[in-house]
C-alpha positions as CSV (number, residue, x, y, z in Angstrom):
1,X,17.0,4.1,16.0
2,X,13.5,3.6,17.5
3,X,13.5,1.9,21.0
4,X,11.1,-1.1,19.6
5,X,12.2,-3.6,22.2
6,X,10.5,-1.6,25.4
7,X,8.9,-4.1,27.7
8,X,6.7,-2.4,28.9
9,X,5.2,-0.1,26.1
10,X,1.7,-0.7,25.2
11,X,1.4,-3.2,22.2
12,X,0.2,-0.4,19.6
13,X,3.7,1.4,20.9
14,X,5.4,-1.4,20.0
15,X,3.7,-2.1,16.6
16,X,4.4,1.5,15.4
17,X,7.8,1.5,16.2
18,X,8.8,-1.9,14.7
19,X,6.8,-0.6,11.9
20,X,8.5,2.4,10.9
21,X,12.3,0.8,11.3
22,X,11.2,-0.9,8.1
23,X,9.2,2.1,6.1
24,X,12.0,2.8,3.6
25,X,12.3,6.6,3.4
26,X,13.1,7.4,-0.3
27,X,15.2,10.5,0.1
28,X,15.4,11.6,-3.8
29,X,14.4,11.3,-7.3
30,X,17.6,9.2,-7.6
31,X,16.8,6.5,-4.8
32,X,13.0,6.6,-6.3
33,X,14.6,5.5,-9.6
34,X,16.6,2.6,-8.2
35,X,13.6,1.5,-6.0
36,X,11.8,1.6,-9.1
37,X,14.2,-0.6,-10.9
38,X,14.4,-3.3,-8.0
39,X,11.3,-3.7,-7.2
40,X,10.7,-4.5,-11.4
41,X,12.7,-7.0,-10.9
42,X,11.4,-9.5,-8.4
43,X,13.7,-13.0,-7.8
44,X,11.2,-14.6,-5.5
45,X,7.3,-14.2,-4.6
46,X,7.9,-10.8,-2.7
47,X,5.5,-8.2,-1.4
48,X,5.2,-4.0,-1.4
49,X,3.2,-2.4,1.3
50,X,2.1,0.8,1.9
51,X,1.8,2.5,5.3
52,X,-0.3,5.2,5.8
53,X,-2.6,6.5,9.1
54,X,-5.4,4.5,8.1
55,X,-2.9,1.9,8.2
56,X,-1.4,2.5,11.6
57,X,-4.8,3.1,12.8
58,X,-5.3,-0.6,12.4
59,X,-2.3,-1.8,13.4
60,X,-3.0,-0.1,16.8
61,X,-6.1,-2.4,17.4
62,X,-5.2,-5.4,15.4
63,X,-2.3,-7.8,15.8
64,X,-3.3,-9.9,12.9
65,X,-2.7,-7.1,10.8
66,X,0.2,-5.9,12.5
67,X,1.8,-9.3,11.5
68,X,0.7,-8.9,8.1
69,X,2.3,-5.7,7.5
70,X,5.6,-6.3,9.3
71,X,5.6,-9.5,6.9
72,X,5.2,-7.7,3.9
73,X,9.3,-7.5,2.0
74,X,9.1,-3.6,1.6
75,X,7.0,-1.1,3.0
76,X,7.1,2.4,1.8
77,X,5.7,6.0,3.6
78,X,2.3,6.7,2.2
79,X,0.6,10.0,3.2
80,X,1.4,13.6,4.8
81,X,0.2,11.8,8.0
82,X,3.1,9.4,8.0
83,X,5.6,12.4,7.1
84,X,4.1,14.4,10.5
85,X,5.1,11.3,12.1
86,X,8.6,10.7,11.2
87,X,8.9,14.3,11.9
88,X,7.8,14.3,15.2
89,X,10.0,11.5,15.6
90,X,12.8,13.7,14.3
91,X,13.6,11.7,11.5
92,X,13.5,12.8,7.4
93,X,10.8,11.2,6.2
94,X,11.3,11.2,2.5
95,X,9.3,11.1,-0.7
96,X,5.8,10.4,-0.6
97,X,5.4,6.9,-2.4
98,X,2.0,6.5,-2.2
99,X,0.2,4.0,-4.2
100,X,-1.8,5.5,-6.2
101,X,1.1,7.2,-7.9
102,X,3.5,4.7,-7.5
103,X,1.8,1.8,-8.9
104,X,1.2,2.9,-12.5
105,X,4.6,3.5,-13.0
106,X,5.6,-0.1,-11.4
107,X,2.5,-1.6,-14.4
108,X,4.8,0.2,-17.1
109,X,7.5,-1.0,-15.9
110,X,6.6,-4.6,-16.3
111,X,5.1,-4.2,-19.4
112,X,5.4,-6.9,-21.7
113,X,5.7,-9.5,-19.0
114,X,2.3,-11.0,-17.4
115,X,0.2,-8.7,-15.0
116,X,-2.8,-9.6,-12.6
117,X,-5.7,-7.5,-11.4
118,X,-6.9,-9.1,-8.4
119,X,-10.0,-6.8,-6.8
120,X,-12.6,-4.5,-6.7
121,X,-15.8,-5.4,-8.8
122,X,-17.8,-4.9,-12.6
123,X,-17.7,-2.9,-14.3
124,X,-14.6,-1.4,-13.0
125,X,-12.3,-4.7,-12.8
126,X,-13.0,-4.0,-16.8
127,X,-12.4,-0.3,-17.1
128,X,-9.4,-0.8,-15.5
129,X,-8.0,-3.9,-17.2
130,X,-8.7,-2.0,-20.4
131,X,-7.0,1.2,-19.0
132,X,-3.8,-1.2,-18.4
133,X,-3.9,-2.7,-21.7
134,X,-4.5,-0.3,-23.7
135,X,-2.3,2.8,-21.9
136,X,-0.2,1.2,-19.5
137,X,0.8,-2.1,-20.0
138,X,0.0,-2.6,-24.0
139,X,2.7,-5.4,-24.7
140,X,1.7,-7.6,-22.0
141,X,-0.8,-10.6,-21.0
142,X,-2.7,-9.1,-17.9
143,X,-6.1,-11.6,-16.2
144,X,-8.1,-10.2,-13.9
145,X,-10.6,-11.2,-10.9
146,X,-12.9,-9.4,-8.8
147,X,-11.7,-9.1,-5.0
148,X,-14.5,-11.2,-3.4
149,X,-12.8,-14.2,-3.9
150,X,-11.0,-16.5,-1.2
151,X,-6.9,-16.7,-1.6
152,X,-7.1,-20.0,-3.0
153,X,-8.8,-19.0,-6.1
154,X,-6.2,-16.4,-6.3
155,X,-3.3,-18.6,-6.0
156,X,-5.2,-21.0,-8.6
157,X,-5.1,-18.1,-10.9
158,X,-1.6,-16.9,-10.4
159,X,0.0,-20.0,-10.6
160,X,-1.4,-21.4,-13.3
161,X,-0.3,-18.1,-15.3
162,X,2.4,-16.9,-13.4
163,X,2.0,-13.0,-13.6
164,X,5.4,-11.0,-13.2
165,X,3.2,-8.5,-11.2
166,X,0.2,-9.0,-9.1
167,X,-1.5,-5.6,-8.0
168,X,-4.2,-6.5,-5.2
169,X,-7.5,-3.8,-4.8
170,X,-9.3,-5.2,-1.6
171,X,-8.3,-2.6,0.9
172,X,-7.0,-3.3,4.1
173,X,-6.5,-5.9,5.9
174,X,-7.2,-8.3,3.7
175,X,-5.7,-7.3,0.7
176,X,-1.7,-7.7,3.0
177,X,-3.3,-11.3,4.5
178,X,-3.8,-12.3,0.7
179,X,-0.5,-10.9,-0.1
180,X,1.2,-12.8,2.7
181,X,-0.9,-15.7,1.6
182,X,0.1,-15.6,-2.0
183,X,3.6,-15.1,-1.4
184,X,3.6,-18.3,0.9
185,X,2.4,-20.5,-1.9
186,X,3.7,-19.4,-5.1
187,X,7.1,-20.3,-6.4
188,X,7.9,-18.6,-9.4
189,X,9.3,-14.4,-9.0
190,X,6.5,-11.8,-9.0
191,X,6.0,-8.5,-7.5
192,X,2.6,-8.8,-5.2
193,X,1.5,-5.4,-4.4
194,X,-1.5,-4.0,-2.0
195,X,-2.7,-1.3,-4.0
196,X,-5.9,-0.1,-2.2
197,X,-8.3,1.6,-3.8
198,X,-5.8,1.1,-7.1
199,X,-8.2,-1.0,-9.0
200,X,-10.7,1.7,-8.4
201,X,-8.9,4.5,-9.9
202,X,-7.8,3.2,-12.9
203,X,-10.9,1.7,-13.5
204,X,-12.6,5.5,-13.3
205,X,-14.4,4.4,-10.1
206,X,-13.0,6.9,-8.0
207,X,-11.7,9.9,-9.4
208,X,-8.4,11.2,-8.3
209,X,-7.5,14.8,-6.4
210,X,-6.6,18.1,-8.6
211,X,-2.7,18.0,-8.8
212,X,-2.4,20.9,-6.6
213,X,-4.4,19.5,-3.9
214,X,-2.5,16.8,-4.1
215,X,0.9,18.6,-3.6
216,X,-0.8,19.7,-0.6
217,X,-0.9,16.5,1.2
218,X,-5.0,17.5,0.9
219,X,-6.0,14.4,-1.4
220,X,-8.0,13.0,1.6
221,X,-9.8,16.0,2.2
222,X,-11.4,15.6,-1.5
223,X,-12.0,11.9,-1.3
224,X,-13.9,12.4,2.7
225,X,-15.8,14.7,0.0
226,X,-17.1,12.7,-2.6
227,X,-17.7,9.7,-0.1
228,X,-18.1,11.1,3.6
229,X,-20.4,8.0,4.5
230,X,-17.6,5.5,3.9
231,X,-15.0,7.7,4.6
232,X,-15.9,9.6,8.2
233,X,-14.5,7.0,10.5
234,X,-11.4,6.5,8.4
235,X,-10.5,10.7,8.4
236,X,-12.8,12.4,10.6
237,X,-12.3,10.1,13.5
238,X,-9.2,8.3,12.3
239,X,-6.7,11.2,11.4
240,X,-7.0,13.2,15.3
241,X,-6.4,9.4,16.8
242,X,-3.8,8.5,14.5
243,X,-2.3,12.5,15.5
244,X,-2.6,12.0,19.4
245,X,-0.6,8.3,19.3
246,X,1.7,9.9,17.1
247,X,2.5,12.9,19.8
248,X,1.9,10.5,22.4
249,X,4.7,8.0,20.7
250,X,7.4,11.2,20.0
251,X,7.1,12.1,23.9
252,X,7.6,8.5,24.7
253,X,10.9,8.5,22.6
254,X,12.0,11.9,23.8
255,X,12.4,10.8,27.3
């Protein structure tokens, strides 16, 4: 168990550690297969995060988002950073659920009840709406809406055609504030998931990793790649700070 109740631990200390006591570590094909089937099955407005560096990065510097994250109903380990970290920490970290392959598989699985693509822009909202209907999702109702829209017109949306599943592609933070916002104001079950640069890559936006890069734990080495303007802070500067708190939170809990 993490000491997250340290007094006098700096605030991004404190963040991380109430963090990961709530990342689920999925130890198994099995336990991916039951995850799979609850979180299919949503009784109330709930939310699925991801946690990745990029995402304890931000944490680190923002308690807004923090809050938004540690609000979210499950959070799963995204990333071979997150796995160093949970290592470090001495603890299994688990499967690698990250988004991007998780999420498809969570859009079959509610197939034939009503999905919602909230994010990203034209002409990819399309692409990938059409990628969902026609591959994915082919027996159910899905709407769509770019992400540059304020919550309110999201709620609007979802309550008026209550989608089973509502995959958000705004990128953090402020696809997990619309989340939490969402889920505060909706009353009937749906699954509302912050899916990143989802929307993207099923819309043929951004195009994903070779498979064996991606067994590698190397998929952000090719995306720093094909957009190392947008990209550089996030990885280049991001992934050695997340590394030193990481080290720098394992000594702390070694002590």
């Amino acid at each position: 168990m993490l000491n997250s109740g340290t007094v006098h631990s700096p605030d991004w200390r404190r963040r991380w550690s109430l963090l990961l006591e709530k990342i689920e570590r999925v130890q198994g094909p099995a336990e991916g297969q039951a995850l799979l089937a609850e979180l299919s099955h949503p009784r109330a407005p709930s939310v699925l995060a991801f946690a990745n560096a990029h995402a304890m990065n931000s944490m680190a510097v923002s308690a807004p988002f923090f809050e938004a994250m540690h609000s979210a109903d499950r959070v799963l380990r995204d990333g071979s950073g997150m796995a160093t970290l949970f290592k470090l920490l001495r603890m299994e970290p688990g499967l690698n659920l990250n988004g991007t392959d998780l999420i498809p598989r969570l859009i079959r699985a509610f197939d034939g009840r009503g999905i919602a693509l909230f994010g990203t822009r034209e002409p990819w909202l399309e692409k990938a709406w059409q990628r969902v209907q026609q591959d994915l999702a082919p027996h159910s109702t899905v709407i769509r809406a770019n992400g540059f829209l304020d919550t309110g017109a999201y709620a609007g949306l979802a309550a008026e055609h209550k989608p089973a599943l509502i995959v958000l592609g705004m990128g953090m933070p402020r696809q997990e504030e619309v989340a939490a916002g969402l889920r505060a104001v909706l009353e009937h079950p749906c699954l509302i998931v912050c899916g990143g640069a989802i929307i993207d890559f099923l819309g043929g936006k951004t195009p994903r990793a070779p498979l064996w890069i991606r067994r590698v734990g190397l998929e952000w080495v090719f995306r720093l790649a094909l957009e190392p303007r947008r990209l550089f802070q996030r990885y280049v500067i991001g992934n050695p700070l997340f590394l030193s708190r990481a080290l720098r939170l394992a000594s702390f809990h070694r002590q």
